[in-house]
FIVO-538322 format. One record per residue (C-alpha): x, y, z; residue in three letters; residue number from 1. Coordinates in nm, 4 decimals. Layout:
! FIVO-538322
REC         u         v         w    r    k
REC         X         Y         Z  ALA  NUM
...
! end
This chain:
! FIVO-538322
REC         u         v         w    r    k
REC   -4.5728    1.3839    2.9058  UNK    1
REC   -4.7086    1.3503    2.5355  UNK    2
REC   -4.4381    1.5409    2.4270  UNK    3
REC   -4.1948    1.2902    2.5307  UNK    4
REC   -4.3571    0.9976    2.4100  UNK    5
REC   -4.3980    1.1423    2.0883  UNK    6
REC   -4.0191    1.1781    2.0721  UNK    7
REC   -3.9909    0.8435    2.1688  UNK    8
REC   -4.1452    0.7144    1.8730  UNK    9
REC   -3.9882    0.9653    1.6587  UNK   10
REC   -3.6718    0.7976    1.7629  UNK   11
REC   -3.8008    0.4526    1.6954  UNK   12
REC   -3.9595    0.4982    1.3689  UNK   13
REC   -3.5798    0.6802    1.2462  UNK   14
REC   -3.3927    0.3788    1.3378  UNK   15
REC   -3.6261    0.1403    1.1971  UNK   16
REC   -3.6375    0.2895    0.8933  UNK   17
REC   -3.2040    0.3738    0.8974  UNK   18
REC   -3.1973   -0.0572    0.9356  UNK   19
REC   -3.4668   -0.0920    0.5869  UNK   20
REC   -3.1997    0.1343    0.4083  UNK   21
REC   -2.9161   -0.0568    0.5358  UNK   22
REC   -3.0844   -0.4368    0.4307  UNK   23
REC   -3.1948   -0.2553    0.0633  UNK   24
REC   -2.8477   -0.1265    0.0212  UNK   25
REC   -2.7451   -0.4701    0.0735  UNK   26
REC   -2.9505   -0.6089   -0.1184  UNK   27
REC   -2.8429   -0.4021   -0.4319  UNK   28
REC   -2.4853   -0.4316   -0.3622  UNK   29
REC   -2.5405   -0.8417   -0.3950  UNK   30
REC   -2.7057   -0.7595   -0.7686  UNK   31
REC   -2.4369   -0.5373   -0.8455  UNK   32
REC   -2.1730   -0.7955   -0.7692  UNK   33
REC   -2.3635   -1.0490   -0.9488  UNK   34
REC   -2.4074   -0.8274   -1.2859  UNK   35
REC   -2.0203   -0.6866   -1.2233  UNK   36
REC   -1.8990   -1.0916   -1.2051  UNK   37
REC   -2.1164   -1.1290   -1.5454  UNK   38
REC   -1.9451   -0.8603   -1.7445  UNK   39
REC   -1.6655   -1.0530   -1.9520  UNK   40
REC   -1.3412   -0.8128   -2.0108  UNK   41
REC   -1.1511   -0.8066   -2.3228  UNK   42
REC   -0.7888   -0.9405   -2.1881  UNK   43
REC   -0.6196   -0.7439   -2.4873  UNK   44
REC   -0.7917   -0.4425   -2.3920  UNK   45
REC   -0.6975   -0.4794   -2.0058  UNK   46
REC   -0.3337   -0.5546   -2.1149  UNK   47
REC   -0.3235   -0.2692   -2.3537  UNK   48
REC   -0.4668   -0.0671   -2.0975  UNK   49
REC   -0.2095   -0.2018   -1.8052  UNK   50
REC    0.1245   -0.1207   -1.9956  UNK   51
REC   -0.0323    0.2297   -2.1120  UNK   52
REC   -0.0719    0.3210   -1.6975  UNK   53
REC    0.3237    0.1811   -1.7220  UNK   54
REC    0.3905    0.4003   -1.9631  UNK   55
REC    0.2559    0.7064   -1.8520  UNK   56
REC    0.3669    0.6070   -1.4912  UNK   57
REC    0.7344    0.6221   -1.6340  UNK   58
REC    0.7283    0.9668   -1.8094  UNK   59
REC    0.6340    1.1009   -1.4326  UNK   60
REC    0.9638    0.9212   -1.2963  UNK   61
REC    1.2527    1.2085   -1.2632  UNK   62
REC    1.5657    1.0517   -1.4181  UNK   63
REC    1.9400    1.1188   -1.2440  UNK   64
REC    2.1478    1.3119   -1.4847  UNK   65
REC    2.5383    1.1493   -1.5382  UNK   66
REC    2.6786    1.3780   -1.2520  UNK   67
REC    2.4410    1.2847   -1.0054  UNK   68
REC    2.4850    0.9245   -1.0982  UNK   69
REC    2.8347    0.9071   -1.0432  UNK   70
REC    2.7866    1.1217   -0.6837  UNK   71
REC    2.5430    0.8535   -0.6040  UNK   72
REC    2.7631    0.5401   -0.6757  UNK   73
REC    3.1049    0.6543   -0.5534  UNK   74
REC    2.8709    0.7202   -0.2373  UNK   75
REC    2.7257    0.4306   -0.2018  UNK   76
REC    3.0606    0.2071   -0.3004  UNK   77
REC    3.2179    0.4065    0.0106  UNK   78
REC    2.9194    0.3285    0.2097  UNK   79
REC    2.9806   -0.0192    0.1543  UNK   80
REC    3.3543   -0.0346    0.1891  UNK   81
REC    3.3697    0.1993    0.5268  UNK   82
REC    3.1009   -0.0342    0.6634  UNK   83
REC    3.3111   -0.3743    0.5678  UNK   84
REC    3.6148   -0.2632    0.7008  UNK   85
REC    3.4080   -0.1855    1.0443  UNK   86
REC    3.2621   -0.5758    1.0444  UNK   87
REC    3.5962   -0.6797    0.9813  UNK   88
REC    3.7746   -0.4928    1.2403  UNK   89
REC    3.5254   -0.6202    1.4389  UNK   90
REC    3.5458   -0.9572    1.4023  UNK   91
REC    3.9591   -0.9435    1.3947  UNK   92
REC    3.9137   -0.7998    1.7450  UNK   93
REC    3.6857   -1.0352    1.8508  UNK   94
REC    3.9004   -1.3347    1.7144  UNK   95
REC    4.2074   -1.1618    1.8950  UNK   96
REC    3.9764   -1.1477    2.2193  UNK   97
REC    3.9052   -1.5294    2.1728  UNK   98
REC    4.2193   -1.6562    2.0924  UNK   99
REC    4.3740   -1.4696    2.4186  UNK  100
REC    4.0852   -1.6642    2.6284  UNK  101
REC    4.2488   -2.0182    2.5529  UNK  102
! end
């Protein structure tokens, strides 16, 4: 019987002290915000620092050569013109369906 009270209590005391960590970590986190809103940036420095993550950003890009660039656009200009002539076709059929309903 003692043994189970006494794990009882252990179980009580853990949680009690798992909520005092929670409200102290709280509380720091508010102080941290509060000294993080008080730290003034340089704007020259966070601009300089913005266009050097652009630049390094674009040496990781990998660049079409000529060839593929032309494969690319004659693709995609076919893509385009095989999918217009479908929307047309389909609306000359459905203006021939129309016109036959009057």
């Amino acid at each position: 019987m003692k043994k189970e009270e006494k794990k009882e209590t252990k179980k009580v005391s853990t949680a009690s002290v798992e909520k005092s960590k929670k409200k102290s970590s709280n509380v720091v986190s508010k102080k941290e915000t509060k000294k993080e809103k008080k730290i003034k940036v340089n704007i020259f420095k966070a601009i300089g620092k913005y266009f050097k993550g652009v630049a390094k950003e674009t040496k990781r890009i990998k660049w079409t050569n000529g060839k593929e660039l032309v494969k690319y656009s004659v693709a995609s200009i076919m893509f385009v013109m095989f999918f217009g002539l479908y929307f047309y076709g389909i609306d000359w059929i459905a203006l021939l369906v129309r016109s036959l309903a009057k």
